[in-house]
ZAMARGU-4260 file (C-alpha; in steps of 0.2 Angstrom, whole numbers, plus 5000, padded with zeros to 4 digits):
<rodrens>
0) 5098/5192/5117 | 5100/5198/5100 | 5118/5204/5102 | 5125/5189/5109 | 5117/5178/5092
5) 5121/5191/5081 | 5140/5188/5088 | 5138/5169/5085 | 5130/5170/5066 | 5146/5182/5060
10) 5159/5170/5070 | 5152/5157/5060 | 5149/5164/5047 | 5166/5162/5040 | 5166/5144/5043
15) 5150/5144/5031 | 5159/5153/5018 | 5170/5140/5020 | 5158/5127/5020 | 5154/5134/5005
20) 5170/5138/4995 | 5173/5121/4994 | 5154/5117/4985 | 5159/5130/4974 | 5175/5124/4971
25) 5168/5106/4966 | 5154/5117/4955 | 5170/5130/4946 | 5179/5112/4940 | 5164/5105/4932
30) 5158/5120/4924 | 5175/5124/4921 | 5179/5108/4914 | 5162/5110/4902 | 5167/5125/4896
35) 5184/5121/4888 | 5178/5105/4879 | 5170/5118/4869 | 5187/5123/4863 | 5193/5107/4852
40) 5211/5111/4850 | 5214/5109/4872 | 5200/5097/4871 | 5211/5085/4862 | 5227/5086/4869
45) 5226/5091/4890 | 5215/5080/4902 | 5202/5092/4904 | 5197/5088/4921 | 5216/5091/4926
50) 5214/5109/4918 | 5198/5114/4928 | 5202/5106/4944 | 5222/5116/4945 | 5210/5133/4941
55) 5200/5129/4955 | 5213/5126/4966 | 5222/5142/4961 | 5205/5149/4965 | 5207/5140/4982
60) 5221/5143/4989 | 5220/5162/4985 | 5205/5164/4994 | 5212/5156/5007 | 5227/5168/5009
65) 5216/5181/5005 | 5206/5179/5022 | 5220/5176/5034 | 5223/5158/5034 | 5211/5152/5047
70) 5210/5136/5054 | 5193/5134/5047 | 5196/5140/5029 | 5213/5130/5029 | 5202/5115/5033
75) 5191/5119/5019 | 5204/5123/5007 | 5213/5107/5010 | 5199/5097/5008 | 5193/5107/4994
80) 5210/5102/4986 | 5207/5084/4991 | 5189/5083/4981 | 5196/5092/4966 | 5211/5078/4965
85) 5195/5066/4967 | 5187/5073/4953 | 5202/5076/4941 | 5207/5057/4945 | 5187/5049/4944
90) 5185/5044/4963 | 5173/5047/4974 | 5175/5065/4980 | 5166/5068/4996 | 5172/5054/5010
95) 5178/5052/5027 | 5196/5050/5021 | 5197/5067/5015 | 5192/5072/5032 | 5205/5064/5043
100) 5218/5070/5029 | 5214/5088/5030 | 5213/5087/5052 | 5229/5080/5050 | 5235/5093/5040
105) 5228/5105/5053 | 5234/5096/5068 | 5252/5095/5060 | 5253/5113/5057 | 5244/5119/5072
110) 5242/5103/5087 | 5235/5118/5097 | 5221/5118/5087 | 5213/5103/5095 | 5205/5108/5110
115) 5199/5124/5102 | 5182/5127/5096 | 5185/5132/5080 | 5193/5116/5075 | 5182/5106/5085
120) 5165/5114/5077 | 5174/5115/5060 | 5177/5096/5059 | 5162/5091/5066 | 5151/5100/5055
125) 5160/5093/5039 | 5158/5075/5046 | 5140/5079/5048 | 5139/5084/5031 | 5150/5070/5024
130) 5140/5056/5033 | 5124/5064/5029 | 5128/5064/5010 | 5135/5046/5012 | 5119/5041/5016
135) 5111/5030/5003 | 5092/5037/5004 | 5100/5056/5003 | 5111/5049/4987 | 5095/5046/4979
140) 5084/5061/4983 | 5098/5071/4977 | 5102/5060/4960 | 5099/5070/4944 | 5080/5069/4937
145) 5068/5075/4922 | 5057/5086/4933 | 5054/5105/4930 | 5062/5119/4940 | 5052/5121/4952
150) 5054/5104/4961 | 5070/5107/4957 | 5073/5120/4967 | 5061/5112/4981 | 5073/5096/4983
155) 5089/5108/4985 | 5080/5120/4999 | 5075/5105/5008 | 5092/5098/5006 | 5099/5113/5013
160) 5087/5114/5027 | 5092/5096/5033 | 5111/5100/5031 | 5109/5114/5041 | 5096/5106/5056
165) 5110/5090/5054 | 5124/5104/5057 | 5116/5114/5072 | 5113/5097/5081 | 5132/5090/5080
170) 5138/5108/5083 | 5125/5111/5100 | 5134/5100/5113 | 5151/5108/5107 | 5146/5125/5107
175) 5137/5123/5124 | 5153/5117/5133 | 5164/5132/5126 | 5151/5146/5127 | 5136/5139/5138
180) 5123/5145/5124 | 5117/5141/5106 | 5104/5144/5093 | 5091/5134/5091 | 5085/5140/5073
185) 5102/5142/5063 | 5096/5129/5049 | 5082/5140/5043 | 5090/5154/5047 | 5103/5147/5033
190) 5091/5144/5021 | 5093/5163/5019 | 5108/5168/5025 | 5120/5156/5014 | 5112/5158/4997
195) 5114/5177/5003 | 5134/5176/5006 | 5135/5164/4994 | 5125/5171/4976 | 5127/5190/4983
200) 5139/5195/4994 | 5154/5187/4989 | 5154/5189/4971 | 5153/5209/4976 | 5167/5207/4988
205) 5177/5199/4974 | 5171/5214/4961 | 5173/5225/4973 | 5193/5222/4977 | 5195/5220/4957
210) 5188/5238/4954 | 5199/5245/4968 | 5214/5242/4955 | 5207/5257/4947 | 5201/5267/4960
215) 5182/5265/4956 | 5176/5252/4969 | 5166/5261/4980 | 5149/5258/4974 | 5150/5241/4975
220) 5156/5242/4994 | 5140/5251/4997 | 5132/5236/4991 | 5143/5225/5000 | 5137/5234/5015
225) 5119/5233/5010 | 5121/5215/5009 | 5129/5212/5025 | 5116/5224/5032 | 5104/5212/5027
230) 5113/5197/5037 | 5110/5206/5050 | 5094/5208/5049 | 5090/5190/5047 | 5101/5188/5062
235) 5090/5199/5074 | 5075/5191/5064 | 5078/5174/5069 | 5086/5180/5087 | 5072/5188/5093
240) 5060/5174/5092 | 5054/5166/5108 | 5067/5153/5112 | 5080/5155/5101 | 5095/5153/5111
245) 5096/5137/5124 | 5107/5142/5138 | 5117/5129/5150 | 5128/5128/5164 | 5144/5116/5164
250) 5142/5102/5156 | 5155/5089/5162 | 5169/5080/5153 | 5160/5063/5153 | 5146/5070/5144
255) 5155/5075/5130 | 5164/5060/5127 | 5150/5051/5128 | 5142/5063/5115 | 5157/5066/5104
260) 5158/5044/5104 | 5140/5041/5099 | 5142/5053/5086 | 5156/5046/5078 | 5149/5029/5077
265) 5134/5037/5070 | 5145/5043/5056 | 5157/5032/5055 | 5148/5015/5053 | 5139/5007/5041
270) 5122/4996/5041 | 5111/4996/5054 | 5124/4996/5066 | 5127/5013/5065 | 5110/5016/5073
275) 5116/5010/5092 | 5124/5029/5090 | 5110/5034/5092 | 5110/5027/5113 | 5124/5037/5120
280) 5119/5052/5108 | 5101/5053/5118 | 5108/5050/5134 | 5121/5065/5131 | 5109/5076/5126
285) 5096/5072/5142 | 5112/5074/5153 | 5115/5093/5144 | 5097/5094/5148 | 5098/5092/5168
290) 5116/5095/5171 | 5114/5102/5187 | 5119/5123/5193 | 5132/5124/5206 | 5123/5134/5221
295) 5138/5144/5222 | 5153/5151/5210 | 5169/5162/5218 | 5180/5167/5204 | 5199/5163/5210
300) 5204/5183/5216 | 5187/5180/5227 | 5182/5196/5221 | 5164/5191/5217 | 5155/5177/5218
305) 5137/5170/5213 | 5123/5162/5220 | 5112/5152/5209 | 5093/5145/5211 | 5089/5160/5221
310) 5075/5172/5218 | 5075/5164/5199 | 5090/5177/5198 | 5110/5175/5199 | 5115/5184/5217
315) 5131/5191/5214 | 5143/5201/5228 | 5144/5219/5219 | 5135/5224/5204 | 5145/5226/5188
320) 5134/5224/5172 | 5147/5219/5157 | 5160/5214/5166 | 5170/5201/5162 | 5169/5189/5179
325) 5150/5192/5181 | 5146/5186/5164 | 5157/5171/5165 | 5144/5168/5182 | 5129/5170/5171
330) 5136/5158/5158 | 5139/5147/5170 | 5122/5149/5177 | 5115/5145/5163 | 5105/5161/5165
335) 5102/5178/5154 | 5092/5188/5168 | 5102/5204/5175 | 5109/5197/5193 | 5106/5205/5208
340) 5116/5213/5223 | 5118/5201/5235 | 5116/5215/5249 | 5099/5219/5241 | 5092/5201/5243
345) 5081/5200/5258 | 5089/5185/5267 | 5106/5191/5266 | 5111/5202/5282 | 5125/5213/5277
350) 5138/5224/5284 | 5152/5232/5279 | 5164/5222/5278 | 5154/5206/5278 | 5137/5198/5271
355) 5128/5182/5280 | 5115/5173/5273 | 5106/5156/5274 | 5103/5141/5256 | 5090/5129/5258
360) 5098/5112/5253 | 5088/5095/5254 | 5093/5089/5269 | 5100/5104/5280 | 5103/5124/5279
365) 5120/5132/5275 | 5126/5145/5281 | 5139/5157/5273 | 5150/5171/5277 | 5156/5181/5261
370) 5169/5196/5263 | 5164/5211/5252 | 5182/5219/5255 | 5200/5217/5263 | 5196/5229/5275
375) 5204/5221/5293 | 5194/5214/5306 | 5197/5209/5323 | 5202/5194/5325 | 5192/5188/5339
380) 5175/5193/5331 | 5180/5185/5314 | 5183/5171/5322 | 5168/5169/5333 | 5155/5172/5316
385) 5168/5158/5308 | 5164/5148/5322 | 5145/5149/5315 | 5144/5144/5296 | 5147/5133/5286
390) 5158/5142/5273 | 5167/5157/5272 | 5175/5165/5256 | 5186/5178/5256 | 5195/5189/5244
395) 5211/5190/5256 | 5221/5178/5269 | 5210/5175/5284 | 5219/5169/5301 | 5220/5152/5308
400) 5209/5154/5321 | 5193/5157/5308 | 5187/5139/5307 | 5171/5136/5299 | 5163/5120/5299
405) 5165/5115/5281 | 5177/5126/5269 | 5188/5141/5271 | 5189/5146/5252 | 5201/5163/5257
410) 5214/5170/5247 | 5229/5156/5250 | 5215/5142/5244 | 5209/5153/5228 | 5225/5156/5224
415) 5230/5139/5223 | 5213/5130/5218 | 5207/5143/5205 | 5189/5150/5205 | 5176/5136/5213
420) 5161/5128/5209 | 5150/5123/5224 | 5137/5111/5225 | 5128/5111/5242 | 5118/5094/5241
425) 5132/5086/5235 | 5146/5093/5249 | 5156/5094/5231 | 5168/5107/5225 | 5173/5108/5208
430) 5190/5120/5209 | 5199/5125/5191 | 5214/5116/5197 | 5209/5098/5197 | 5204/5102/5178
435) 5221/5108/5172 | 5233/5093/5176 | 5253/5097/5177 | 5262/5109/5167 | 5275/5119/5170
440) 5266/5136/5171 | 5252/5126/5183 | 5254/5112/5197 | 5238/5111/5198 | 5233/5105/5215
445) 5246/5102/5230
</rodrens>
């Protein structure tokens, strides 16, 4: 449990960076901009806000390069450009129109982008933070006030805490339908962890590349390492509390879009209005809630499969713990517990070519025949235990004469349908191929 949130924390992390580059972008110009009015001579002959905002930018863009260009730092950087403009010309810096410049930007450069989960969980956090921000009641607790530090610092960590519980709960439903799994305590993790990379370990990376001019950066790396050491322990601290990851199986199409449209009016109307957002957001998040486990999942070569709702454990074909297939079973699943051999289940009855076993549905029993090999058989024996189940799934072509009573999933099918998801009360299967459309590398189904 603690590797797997450990892995999400640092693929976000460099979203948070970015996140946070710009804040400190918008912080560099106004100090900046403070700093040389105390030099008269530039003070009165340059626009000073013109000055700082073009250093920043500098500053920006540099960093931008520096780290590899990536979708969400260019996202950052361009709106990062876009506040400083705001600033440098008086308007209002943070807004939505800043958003859909920069995703245009993106999507002009790389229309790929789209359906990724980077951009998707890149934009969507920065409309959180936008909207939230927007928000009148926020604009007030946040307005500058005679108060000692101490409060002070109160009203910034609650702030912080709210941005990041805002963030975590627009990200969840995206990062469920990619990876099946997210973190439930990322906001307070945050409240560590950002002023962390932020105050400490940037400014020694920064320090660190200037001194390796000369040959004498080292000691600083060591603290750059002690520092991201650190992350990682507040990463396994907050992973290993109960509950700290929500797993989920498929989550269908429809929910998203009716997730990813009360979102957006939620942030992107105004009044009271805004609030009816809050409808399709709730349904969303109960459908996520209940979105139902297929009771079985063949990947397309056949090669394994996976029984859900059975002995609170994923039954799989053959065991093979870290592999690739089987953890895409467990994801979609929605489970973490180690699987076990379906051959080693009670109620399977095994041999060695085949394994037959019995799921309990609502109204009826099925009965299924799985292949564990491509080993021949005769024909006249496969076709009599065909004659008796409901479904057989095969890693290889089976012959005409094997007839079961509802689906024949063998190689010919798989290879043409893609890996299947099968719901037994439902008489529904959900094949790869119906989700891909028509391209030129795919026809999808025949």
């Amino acid at each position: 449990m603690v590797l797997p949130a450990v892995t999400r924390l640092l693929d976000r992390h460099h979203l948070r960076l970015a996140r946070s580059w710009r804040a400190g972008g918008t912080a560099l110009a106004q100090s900046g901009r403070a700093r040389l009015a105390l030099w008269p001579w530039l003070a009165l002959r340059v626009r000073l806000p013109l000055v700082a905002a073009a250093a920043a930018a500098v500053a920006g863009i540099a960093y931008t390069l520096l780290t590899g260009a990536q979708v969400p730092t260019v996202r950052s950087c361009i709106g990062a450009l876009l506040v400083l403009i705001a600033l440098a010309l008086g308007r209002e810096p943070l807004s939505l129109r800043m958003v859909a410049v920069a995703a245009c930007a993106v999507l002009a450069l790389w229309p790929e982008a789209l359906i990724g989960p980077s951009f998707q969980m890149s934009f969507a956090a920065v409309i959180a933070i936008v909207s939230l921000h927007n928000v009148q009641r926020i604009r007030e607790f946040l307005a500058p006030r005679e108060e000692g530090w101490l409060r002070r610092f109160g009203r910034r960590a609650a702030i912080l805490f709210l941005t990041g519980l805002v963030i975590e709960l627009a990200l969840m439903p995206i990062v469920l339908f990619h990876f099946h799994r997210a973190g439930l305590y990322g906001a307070a993790a945050n409240l560590f962890a950002i002023p962390l990379v932020t105050f400490v370990t940037m400014p020694l990376v920064a320090l660190a590349l200037f001194l390796d001019l000369i040959g004498v950066g080292a000691p600083v790396w060591w603290l750059v390492g002690q520092s991201l050491d650190l992350l990682l322990g507040i990463a396994h601290f907050f992973a290993e509390q109960p509950g700290s990851v929500k797993l989920a199986p498929r989550i269908g199409m429809g929910t998203m879009l009716l997730y990813l449209g009360g979102a957006l009016w939620l942030a992107l109307w105004q009044g009271r209005a805004r609030m009816w957002g809050l409808a399709p957001l709730v349904l969303s998040a109960g459908l996520i809630v209940i979105a139902p486990v297929p009771d079985l999942l063949v990947t397309r070569d056949g090669g394994d499969i996976g029984v859900a709702n059975q002995a609170d454990r994923l039954l799989v074909l053959r065991q093979s713990e870290g592999g690739y297939a089987q953890q895409n079973l467990l994801e979609l699943a929605g489970t973490d517990q180690t699987p076990l051999e379906l051959a080693e289940w009670p109620r399977s009855r095994c041999s060695k070519e085949f394994c037959r076993f019995s799921l309990d549905g609502l109204e009826r029993n099925w009965e299924v025949l799985v292949a564990r090999n491509r080993n021949q058989v005769a024909e006249r024996a496969l076709a009599a235990a065909c004659a008796h189940v409901d479904i057989v799934i095969a890693a290889r072509y089976l012959p005409r004469s094997c007839r079961p009573r509802w689906l024949k999933a063998d190689r010919g099918f798989l290879v043409r349908e893609g890996g299947l998801a099968i719901h037994l009360d439902e008489s529904r299967v959900d094949t790869v191929a119906a989700d891909q459309g028509e391209h030129g590398w795919w026809r999808g189904r025949d």
